[in-house]
C-alpha positions in Angstrom: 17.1 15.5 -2.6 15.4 13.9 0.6 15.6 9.9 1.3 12.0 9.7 0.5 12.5 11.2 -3.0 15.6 9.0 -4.1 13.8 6.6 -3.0 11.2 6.8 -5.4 13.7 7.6 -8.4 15.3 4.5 -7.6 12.0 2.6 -7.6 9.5 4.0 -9.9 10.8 5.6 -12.7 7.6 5.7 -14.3 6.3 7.8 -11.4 9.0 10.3 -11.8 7.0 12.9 -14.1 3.5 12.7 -10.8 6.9 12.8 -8.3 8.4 15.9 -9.8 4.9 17.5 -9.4 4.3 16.9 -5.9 6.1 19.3 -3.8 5.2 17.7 -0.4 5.0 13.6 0.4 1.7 14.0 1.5 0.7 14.7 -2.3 2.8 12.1 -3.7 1.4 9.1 -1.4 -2.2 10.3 -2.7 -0.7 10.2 -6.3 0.5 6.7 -5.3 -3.1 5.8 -3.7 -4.1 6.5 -7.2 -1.2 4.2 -9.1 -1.8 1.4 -6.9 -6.0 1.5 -7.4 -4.8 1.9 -11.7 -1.8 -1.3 -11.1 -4.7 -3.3 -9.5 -7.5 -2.5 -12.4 -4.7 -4.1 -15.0 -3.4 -6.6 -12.8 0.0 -5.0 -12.7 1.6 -7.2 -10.2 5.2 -5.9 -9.9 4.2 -2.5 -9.6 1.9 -3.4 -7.3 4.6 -4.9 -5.2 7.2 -2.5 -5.7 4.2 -0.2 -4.3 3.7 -2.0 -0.9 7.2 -2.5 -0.7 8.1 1.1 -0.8 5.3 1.6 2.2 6.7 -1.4 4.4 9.7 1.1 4.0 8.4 4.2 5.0 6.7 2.5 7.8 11.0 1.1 8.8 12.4 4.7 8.0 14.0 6.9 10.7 11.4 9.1 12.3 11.1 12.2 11.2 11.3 15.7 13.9 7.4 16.5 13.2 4.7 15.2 11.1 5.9 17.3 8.1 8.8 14.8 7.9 8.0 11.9 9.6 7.6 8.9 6.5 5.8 6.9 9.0 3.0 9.7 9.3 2.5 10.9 5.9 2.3 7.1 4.2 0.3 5.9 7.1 -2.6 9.5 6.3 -1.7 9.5 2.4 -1.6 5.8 1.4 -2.9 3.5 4.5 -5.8 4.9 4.8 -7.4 5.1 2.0 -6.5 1.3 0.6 -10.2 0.9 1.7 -11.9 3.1 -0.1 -11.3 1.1 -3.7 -13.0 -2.6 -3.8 -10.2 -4.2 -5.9 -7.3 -3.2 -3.2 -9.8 -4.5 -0.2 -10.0 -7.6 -2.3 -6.4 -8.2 -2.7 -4.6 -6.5 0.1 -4.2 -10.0 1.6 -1.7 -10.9 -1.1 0.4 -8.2 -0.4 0.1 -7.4 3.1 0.3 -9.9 6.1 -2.7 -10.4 8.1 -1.0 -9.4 11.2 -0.1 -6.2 9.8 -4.4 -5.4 8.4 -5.2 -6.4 11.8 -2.8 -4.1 13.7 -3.7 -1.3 11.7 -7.6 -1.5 12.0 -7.8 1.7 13.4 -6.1 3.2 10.1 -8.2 1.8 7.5 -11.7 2.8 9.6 -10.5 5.9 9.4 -11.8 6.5 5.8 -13.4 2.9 5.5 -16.2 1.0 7.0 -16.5 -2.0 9.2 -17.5 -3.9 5.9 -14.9 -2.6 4.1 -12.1 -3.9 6.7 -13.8 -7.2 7.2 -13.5 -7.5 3.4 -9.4 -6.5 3.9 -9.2 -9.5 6.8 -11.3 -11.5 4.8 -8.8 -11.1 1.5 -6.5 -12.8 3.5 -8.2 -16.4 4.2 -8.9 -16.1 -0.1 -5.0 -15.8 -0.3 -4.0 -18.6 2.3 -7.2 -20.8 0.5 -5.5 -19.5 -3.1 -2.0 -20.8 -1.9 -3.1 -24.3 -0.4 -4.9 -25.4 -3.7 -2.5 -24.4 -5.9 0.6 -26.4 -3.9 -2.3 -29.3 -3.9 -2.5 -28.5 -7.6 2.0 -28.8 -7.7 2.0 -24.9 -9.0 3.9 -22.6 -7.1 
């Protein structure tokens, strides 16, 4: 079983029946385009973390010898770029990703997205930092 495969065992086991359909990553990361657009409709918060997290890690895995294996490639085609396309990701994706990291990867998310639509992902993250201040002014957490 590849890395990226155990990998997703070990952190969705609810995605194991869309996993064991996919025979390449590319397919999967579209399946998990799909998961994350569904986790944010129903405000599914720890799937939508687990989500971003496994993607951070793709992003840190070992490179692969060509783009057929190379994590970093097929989550930045299948997944990154399309987080633009559905409105309720744009609006949240500051929550989950750091600004630095939306800003680096401008490029990636016009390649399917607009100029509106990443403005909209930058803009997500001054509601988050807002979000943040007034509820430590409030004393929640």
């Amino acid at each position: 079983m590849s890395r990226w495969r155990k990998e997703v065992f070990d952190r969705f086991p609810e995605c194991r029946r869309q996993l064991q359909a996919e025979k390449s990553a590319y397919g999967f990361f579209n399946e998990l385009n799909g998961i994350l657009y569904r986790a944010h409709l129903v405000r599914d918060e720890d799937l939508i973390r687990r989500i971003y997290d496994f993607a951070r890690w793709c992003l840190d895995a070992p490179r692969g010898k060509d783009a057929s294996d190379d994590l970093m490639t097929i989550v930045t085609v299948s997944f990154f770029e399309h987080l633009p396309t559905h409105k309720e990701v744009r609006q949240e994706i500051g929550r989950w990703l750091p600004r630095s990291m939306i800003e680096g990867n401008r490029e990636v998310f016009l390649y399917h997205g607009t100029e509106e639509q990443y403005r909209e992902m930058v803009a997500s993250c001054e509601v988050t930092k807002f979000k943040r201040r007034a509820n430590r002014v409030a004393g929640g957490s």
